[in-house]
C-alpha positions in Angstrom: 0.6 2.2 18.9 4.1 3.7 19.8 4.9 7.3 20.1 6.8 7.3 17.3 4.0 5.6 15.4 1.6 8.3 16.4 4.0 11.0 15.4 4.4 9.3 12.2 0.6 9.5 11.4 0.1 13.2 12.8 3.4 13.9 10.3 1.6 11.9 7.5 -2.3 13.7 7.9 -0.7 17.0 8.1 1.4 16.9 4.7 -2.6 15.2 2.9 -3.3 18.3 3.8 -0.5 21.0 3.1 0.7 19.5 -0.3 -2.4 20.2 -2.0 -1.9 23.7 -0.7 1.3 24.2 -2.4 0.4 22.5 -5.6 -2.8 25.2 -5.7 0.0 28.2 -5.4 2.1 27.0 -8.7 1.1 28.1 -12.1 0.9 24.7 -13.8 -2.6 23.4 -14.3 -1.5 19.9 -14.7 -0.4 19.6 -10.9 -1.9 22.0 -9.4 -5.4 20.3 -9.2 -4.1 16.7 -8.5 -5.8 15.2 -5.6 -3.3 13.6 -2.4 -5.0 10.4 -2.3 -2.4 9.4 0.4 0.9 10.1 2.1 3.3 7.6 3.8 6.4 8.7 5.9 9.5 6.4 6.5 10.4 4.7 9.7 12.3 7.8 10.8 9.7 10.7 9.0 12.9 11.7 6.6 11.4 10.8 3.6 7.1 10.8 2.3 5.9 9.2 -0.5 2.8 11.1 -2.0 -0.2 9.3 -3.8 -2.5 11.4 -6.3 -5.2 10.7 -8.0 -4.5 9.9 -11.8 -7.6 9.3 -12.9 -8.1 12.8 -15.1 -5.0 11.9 -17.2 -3.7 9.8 -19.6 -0.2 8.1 -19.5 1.4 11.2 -21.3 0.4 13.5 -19.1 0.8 11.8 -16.0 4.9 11.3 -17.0 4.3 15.0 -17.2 2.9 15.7 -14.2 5.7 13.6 -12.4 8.2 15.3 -14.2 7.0 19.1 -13.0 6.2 17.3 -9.7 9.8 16.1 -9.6 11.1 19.5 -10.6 9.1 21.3 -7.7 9.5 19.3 -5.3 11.9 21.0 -3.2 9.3 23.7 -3.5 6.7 22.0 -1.8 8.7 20.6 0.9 9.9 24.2 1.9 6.1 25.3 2.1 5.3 22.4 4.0 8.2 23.3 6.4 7.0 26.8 6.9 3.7 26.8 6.6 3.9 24.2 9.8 6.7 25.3 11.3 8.7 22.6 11.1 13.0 22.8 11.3 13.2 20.1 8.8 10.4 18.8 5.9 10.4 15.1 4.7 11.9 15.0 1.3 8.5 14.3 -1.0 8.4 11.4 -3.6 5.9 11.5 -6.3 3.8 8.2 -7.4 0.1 7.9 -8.9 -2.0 5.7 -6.8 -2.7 2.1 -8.4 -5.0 1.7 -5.8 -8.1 3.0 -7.1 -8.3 1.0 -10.5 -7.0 -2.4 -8.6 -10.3 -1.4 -6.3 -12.1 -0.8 -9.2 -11.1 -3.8 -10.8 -12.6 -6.1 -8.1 -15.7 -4.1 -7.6 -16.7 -5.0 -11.0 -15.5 -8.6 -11.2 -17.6 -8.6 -7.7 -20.6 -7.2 -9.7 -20.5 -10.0 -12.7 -20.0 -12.9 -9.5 -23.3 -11.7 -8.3 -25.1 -11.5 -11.9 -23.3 -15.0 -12.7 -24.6 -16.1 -9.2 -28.2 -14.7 -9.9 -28.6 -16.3 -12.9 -27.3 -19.7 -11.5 -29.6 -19.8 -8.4 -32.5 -19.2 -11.5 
């Protein structure tokens, strides 16, 4: 792993942590109780795209959330920048996390292999 890998990672772990800060300071209940399920910086740590957690709302509310998320964005980045002292903060994209229902998905179709399987071998 490069330096500027390492930096990268350090730059990503540090904003999982500090974003959920900031979104606990703003008045909105919808985003301020969204979970960071992951953070990925660019090549050059200019720009971060944020995961969260969708799994509390429906599709209405999460165009919502991205919406106010979109709206507040610069918000976050500046506590981010000062609550780590950092000259410069990556600029913060918002995206819910597919992740967890694809992973869902396949633990169940894993689940009826093995029933399937158990009854065969019967």
């Amino acid at each position: 792993m490069t330096q500027e890998e390492i930096k990268r990672h350090r730059v990503e772990s540090v904003l999982k942590e500090v974003i959920p800060e900031a979104l606990a300071t703003l008045d909105d209940e919808r985003i301020n109780a969204l979970l960071v399920t992951e953070v990925v910086c660019s090549k050059g740590r200019s720009d971060a795209k944020v995961y969260l957690d969708k799994s509390f709302l429906n599709e209405k509310e999460q165009n919502e959330a991205l919406r106010q998320l979109r709206s507040v964005a610069g918000y976050i980045q500046n506590h981010c920048k000062q609550s780590e002292g950092w000259f410069k903060a990556p600029r913060l994209t918002f995206e819910f996390d597919e992740q967890l229902e694809k992973q869902q998905r396949m633990e169940e179709l894993f689940a009826q292999i093995s029933t399937k399987k158990g009854e065969d071998d019967e």
